[in-house]
Backbone bond lengths (Angstrom), bond angles and torsions (degrees), N, CA, C in turn:
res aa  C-N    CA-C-N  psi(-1)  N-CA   C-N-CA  omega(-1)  CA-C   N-CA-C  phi
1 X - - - 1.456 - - 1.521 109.00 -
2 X 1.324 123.11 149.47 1.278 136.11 173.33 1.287 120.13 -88.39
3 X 1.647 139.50 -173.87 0.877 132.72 170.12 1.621 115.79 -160.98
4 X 1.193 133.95 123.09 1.285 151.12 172.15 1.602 114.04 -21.74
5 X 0.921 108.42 -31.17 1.671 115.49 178.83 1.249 83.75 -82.62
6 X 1.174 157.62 -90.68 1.581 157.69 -132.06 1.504 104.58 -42.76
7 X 1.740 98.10 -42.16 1.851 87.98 -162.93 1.253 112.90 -126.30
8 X 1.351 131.08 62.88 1.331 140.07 -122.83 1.476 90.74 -115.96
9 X 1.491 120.49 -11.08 1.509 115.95 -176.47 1.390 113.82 -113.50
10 X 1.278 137.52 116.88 1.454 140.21 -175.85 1.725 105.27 -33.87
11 X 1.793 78.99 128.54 1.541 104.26 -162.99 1.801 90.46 -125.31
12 X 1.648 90.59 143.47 1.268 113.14 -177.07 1.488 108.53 -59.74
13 X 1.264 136.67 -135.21 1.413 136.79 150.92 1.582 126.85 -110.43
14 X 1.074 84.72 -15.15 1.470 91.26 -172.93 1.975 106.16 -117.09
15 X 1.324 108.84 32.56 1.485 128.63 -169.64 1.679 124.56 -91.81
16 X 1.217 88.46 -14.71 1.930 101.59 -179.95 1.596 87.23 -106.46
17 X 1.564 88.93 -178.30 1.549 108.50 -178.61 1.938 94.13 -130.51
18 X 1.151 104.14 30.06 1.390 110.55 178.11 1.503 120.21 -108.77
19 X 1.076 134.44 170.45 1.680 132.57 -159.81 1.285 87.53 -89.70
20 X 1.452 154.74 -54.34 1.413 157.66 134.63 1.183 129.51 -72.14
21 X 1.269 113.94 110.00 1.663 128.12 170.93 1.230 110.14 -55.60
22 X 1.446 128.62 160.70 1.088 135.54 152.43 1.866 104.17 -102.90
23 X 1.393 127.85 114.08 1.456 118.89 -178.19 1.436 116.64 -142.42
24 X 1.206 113.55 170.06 1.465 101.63 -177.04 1.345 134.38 -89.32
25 X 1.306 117.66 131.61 1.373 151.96 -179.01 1.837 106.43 -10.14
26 X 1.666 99.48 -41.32 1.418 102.24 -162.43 1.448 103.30 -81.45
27 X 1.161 143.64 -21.95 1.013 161.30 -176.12 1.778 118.37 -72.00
28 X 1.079 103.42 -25.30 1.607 133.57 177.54 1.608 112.85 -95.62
29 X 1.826 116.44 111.89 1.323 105.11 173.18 1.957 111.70 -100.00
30 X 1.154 118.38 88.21 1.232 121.91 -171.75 1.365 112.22 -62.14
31 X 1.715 121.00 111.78 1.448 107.45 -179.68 2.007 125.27 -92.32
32 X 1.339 101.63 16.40 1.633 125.76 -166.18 1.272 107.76 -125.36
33 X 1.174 149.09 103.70 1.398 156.77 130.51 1.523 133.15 -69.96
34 X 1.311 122.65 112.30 1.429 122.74 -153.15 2.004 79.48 -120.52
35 X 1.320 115.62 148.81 1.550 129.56 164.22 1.119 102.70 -126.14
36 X 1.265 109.73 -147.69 1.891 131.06 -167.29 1.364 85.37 -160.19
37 X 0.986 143.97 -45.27 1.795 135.81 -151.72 1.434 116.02 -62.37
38 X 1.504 121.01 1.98 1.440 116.65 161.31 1.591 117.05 -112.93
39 X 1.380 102.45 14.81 1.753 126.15 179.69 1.544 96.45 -78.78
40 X 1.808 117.59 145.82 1.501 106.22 -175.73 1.710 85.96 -74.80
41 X 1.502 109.92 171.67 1.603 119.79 -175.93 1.106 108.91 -146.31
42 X 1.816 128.75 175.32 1.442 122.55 156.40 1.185 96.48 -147.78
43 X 1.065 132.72 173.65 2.003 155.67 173.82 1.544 88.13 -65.74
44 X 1.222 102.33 167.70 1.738 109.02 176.42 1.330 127.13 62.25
45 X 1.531 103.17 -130.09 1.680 103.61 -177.36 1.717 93.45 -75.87
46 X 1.243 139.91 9.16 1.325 129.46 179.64 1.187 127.15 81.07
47 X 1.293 136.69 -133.40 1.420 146.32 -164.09 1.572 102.48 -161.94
48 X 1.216 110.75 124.86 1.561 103.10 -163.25 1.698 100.04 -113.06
49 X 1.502 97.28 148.67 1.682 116.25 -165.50 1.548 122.59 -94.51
50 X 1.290 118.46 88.94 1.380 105.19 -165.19 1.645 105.49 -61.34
51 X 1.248 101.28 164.86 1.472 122.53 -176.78 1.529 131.54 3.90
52 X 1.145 165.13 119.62 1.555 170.93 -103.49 1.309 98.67 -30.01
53 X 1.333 127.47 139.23 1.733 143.15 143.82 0.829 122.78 -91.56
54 X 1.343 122.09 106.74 1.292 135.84 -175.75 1.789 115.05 -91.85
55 X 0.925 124.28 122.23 1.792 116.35 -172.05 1.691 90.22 -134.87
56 X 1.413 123.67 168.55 1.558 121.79 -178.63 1.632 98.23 -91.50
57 X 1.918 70.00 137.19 1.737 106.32 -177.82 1.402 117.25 80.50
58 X 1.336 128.74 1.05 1.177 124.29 150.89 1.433 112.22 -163.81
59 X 1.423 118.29 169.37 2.130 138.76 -173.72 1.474 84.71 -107.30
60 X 1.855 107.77 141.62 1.274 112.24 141.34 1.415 105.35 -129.99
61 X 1.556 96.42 144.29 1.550 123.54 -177.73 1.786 112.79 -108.27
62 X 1.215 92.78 -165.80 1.760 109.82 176.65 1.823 95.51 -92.82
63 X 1.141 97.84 -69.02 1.891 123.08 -175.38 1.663 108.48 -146.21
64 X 1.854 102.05 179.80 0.883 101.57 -178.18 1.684 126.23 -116.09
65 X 1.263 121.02 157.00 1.514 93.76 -153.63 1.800 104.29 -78.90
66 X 1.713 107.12 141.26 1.370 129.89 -154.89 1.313 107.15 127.83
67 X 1.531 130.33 -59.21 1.315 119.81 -151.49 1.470 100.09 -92.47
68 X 1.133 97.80 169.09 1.167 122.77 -178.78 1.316 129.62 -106.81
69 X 1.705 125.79 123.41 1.743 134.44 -178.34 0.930 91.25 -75.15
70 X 1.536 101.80 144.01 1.295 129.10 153.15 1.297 135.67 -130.04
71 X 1.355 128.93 163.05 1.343 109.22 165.97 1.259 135.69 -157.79
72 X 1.962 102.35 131.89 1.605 106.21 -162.19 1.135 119.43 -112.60
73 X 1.292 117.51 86.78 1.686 123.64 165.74 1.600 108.39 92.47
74 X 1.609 113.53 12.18 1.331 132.12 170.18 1.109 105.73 112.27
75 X 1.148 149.32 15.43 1.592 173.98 109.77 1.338 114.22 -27.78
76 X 1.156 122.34 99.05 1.549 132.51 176.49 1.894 97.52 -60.66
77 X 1.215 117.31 147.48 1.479 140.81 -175.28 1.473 107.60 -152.53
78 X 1.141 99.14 138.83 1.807 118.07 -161.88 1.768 99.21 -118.53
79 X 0.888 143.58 107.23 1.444 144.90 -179.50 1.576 113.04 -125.63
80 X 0.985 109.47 152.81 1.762 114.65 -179.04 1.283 103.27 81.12
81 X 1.902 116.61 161.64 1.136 122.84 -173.09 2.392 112.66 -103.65
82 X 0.832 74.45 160.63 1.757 88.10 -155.88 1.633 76.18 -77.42
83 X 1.808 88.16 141.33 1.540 86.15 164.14 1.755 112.27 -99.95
84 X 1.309 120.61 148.87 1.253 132.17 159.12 1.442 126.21 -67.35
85 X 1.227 121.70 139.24 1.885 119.36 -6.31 1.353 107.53 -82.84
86 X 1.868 101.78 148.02 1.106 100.78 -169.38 1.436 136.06 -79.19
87 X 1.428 105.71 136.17 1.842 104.95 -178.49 0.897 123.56 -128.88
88 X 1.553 123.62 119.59 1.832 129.50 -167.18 1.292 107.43 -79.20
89 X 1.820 89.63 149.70 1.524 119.01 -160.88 1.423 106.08 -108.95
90 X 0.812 141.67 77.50 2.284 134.95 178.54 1.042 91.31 -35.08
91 X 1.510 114.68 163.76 1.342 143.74 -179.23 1.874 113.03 -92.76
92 X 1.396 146.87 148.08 1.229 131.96 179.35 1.847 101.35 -35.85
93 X 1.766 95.37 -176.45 1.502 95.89 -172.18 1.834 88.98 -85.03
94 X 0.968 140.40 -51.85 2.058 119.43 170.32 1.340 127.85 -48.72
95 X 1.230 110.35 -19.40 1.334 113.75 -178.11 1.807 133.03 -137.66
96 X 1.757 91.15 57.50 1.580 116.03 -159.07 1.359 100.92 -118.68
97 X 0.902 117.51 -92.81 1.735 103.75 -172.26 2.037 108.14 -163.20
98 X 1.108 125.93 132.53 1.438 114.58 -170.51 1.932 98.63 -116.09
99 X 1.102 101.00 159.52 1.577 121.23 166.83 1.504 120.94 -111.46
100 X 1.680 116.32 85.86 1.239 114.66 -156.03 2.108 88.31 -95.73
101 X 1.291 101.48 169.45 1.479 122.81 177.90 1.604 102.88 -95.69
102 X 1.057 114.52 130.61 1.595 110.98 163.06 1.499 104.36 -143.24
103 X 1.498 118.30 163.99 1.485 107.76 -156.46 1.173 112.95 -82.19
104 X 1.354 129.29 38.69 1.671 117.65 171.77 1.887 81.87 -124.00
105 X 1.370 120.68 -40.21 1.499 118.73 -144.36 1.444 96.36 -175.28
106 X 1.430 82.30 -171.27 1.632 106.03 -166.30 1.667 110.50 -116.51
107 X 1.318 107.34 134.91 1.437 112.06 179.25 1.694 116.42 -134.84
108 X 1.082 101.69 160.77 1.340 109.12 -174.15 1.446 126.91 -115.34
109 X 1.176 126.92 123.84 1.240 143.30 -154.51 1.604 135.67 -133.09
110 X 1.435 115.73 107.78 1.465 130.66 -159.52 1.866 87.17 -71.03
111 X 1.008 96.42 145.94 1.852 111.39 -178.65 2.039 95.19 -121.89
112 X 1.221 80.38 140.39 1.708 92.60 -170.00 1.975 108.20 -103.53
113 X 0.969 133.48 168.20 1.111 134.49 134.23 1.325 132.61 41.65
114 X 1.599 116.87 -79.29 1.467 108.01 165.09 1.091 113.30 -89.21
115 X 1.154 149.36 18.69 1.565 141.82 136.15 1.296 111.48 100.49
116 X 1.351 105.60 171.63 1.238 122.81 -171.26 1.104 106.45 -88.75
117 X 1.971 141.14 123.03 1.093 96.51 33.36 2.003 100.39 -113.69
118 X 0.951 107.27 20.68 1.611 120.20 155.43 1.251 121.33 -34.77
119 X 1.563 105.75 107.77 1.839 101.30 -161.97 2.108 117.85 -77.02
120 X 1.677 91.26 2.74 1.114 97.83 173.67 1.373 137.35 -76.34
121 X 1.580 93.53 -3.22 1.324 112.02 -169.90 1.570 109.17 -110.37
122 X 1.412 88.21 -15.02 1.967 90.12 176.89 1.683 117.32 -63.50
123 X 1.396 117.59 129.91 1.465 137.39 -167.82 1.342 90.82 50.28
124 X 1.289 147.61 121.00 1.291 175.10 -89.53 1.559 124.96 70.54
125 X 1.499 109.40 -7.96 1.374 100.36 178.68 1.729 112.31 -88.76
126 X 1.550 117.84 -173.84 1.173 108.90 146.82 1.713 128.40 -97.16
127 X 1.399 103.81 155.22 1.766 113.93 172.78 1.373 101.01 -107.65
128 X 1.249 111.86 128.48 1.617 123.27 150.21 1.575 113.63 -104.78
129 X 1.260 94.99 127.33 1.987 95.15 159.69 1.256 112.97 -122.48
130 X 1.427 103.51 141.19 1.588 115.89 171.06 1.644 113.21 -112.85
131 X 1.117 123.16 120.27 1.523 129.29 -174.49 1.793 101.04 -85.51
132 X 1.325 95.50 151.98 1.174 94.37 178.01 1.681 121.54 -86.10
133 X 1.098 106.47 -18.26 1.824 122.80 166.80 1.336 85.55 -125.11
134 X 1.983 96.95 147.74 0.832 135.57 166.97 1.885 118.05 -48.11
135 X 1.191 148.31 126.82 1.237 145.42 178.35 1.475 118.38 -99.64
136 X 1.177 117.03 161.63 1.368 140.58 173.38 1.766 117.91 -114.49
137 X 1.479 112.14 -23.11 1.071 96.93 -178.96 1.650 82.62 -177.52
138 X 1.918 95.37 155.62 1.579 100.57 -177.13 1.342 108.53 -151.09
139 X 2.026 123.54 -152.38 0.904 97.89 -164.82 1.654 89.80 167.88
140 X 1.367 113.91 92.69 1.669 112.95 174.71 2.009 104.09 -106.43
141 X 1.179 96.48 165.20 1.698 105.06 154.09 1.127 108.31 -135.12
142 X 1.317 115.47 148.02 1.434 142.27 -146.82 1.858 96.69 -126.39
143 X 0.918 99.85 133.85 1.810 118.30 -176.32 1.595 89.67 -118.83
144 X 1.482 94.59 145.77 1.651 96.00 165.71 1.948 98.64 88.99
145 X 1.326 121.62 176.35 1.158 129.56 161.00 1.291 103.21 98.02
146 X 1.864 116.32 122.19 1.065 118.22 -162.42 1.692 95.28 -161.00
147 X 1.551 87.40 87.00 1.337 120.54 -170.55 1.869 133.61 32.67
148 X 1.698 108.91 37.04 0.625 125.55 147.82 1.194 141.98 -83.40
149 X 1.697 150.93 -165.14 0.654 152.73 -144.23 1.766 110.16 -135.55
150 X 1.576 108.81 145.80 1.970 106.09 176.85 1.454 75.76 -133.47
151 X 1.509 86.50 175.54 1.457 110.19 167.59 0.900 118.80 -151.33
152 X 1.521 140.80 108.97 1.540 138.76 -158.80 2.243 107.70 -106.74
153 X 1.304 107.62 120.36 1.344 97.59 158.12 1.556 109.10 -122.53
154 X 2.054 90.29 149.63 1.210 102.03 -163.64 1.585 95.36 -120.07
155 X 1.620 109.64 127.52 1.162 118.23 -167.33 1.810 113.10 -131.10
156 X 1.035 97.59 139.46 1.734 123.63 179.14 1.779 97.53 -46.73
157 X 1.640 117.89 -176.23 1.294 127.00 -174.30 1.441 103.70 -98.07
158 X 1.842 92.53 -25.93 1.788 68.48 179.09 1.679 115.51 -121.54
159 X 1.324 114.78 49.36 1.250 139.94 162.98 1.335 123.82 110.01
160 X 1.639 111.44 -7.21 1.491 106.76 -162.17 1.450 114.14 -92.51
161 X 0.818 123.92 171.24 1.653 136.55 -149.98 1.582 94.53 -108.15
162 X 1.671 112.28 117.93 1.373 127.70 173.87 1.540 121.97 -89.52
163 X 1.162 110.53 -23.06 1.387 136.57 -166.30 1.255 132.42 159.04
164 X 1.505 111.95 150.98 2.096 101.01 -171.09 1.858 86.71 -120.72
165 X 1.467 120.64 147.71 1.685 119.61 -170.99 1.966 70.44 -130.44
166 X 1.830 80.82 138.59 1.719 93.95 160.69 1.760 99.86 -118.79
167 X 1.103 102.09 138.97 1.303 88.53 168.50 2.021 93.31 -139.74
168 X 1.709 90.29 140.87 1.557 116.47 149.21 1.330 101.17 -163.15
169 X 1.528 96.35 -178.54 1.627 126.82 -5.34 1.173 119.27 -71.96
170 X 1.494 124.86 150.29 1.525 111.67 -166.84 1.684 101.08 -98.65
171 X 1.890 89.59 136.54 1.891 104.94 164.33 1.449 103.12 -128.88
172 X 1.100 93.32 166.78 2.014 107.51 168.22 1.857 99.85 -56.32
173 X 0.967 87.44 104.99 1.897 92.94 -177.43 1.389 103.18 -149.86
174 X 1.391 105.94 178.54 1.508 122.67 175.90 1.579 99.04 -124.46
175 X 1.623 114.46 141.32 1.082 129.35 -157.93 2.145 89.72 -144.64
176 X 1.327 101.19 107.79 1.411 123.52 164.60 1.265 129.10 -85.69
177 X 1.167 144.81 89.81 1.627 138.17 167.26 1.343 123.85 -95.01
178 X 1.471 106.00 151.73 1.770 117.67 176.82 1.780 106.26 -151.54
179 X 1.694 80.76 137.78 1.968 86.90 170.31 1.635 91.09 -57.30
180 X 1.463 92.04 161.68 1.318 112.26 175.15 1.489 112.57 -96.41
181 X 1.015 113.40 -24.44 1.604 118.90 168.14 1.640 120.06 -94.24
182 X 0.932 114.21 -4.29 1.684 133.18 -179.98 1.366 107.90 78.36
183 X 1.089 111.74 21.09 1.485 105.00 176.66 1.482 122.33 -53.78
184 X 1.239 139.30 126.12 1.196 134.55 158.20 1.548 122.42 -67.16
185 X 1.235 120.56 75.52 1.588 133.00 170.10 1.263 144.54 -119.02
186 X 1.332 112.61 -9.01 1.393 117.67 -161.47 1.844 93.09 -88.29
187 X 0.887 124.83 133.98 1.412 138.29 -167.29 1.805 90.89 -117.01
188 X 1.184 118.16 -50.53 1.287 125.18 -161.51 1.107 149.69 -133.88
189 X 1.269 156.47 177.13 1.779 127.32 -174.36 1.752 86.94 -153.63
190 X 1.462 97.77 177.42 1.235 109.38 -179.37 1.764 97.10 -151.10
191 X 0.659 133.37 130.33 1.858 138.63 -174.68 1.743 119.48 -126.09
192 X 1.406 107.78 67.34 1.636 88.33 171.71 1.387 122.19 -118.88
193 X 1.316 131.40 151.27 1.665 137.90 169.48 1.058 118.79 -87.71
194 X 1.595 104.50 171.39 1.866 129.80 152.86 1.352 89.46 -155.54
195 X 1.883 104.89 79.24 1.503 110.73 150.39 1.425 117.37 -99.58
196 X 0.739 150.23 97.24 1.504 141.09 156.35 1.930 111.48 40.47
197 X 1.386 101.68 -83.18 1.798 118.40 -173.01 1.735 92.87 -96.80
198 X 1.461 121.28 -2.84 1.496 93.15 153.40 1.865 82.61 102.57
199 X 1.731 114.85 -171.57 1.380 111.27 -172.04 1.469 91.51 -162.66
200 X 1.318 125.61 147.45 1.834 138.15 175.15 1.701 96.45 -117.28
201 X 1.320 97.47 166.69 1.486 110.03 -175.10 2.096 82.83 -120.18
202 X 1.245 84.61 129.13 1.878 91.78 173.14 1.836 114.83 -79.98
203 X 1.691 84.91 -66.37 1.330 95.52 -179.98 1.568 111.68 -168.48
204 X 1.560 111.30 130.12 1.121 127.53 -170.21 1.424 129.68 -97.05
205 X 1.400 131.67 96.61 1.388 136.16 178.55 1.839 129.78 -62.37
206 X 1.099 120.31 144.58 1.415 96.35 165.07 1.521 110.86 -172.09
207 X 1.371 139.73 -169.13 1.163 124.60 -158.44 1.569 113.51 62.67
208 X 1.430 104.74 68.55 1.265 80.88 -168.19 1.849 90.82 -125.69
209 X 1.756 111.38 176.37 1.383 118.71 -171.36 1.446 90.21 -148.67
210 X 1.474 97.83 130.46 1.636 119.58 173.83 1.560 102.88 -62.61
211 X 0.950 113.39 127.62 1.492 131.38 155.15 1.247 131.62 -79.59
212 X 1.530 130.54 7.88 1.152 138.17 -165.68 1.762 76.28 -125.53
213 X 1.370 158.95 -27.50 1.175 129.70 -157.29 1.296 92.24 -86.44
């Protein structure tokens, strides 16, 4: 596994020696933009989403079916390998995923453990996304995060594991990835924390083409 401190200075694409780079954003022309801001929402613990969200060009889930929930200290944990091809699993109806309002927009948020509508559980869950084509390179921002820790795995279509990204300390940032070989594979992601106040996904890019080749 990698780690966010290591590569903290805008990296080309082809700059790690890892199966996915972590690189910078500007370098990436993303032709797909996915939001939340036409998702219904509320202030607070939000408005909670029953079972898979589907938006164009990609599903978000809890996990994928194979692995296994877990749970650490109210922290959703994803263990075991997904079977192929992959198909997302929602979380129970308390502990699935909410669409809270905040004053620029709308974000989306994995609910952990003590449930919904328990604000302790807000961003503590896990997010899975499944794209509908295979990717080469992507690109979420993260609301929330206060110097804790995510952990993203990026997985093939038919379950196997491409790479795991750690990143801290966690802030409201934008976080860019690319195979390092350009492979077009990543079908899928997996996103979970142990931040403190928990972490939202703002808005997620993808389709994307290096600009440096």
């Amino acid at each position: 596994m990698w780690r966010l401190a290591l590569l903290f200075l805008p990296l080309p694409a082809m700059a790690c020696d890892r199966p996915i780079c972590l690189v910078d954003q500007d370098l990436i022309f993303f032709a797909e933009e996915v939001t939340f801001d036409d998702q219904p929402s509320g202030f607070g613990v939000g408005r909670t989403v029953s079972g898979l969200l589907t938006l164009d060009g990609l599903t978000i889930g809890e996990r994928f079916a194979g692995q296994i929930l877990l749970d650490a200290a109210g922290f959703d944990r994803i263990d075991g390998a997904a079977v192929g091809p992959l198909r997302l699993l929602p979380g129970i109806e308390t502990q699935n995923m909410t669409v809270i309002r905040l004053a620029d927009s709308n974000v989306l948020s994995g609910d952990g453990s003590a449930g919904f509508p328990n604000r302790a559980a807000t961003g503590e869950g896990a997010l899975a996304v499944l794209f509908d084509r295979d990717q080469t390179a992507l690109r979420f921002d993260l609301r929330g995060g206060e110097g804790g820790v995510a952990t993203v795995l990026f997985l093939r279509r038919d379950g196997t594991l491409i790479d795991t990204a750690v990143l801290e300390p966690l802030s409201e940032a934008t976080y860019a990835f690319m195979r390092n070989d350009g492979a077009r594979d990543i079908a899928g992601l997996v996103l979970t924390n142990a931040d403190p106040d928990g972490i939202a996904l703002d808005t997620l890019l993808f389709n994307g083409v290096d600009l440096t080749s």
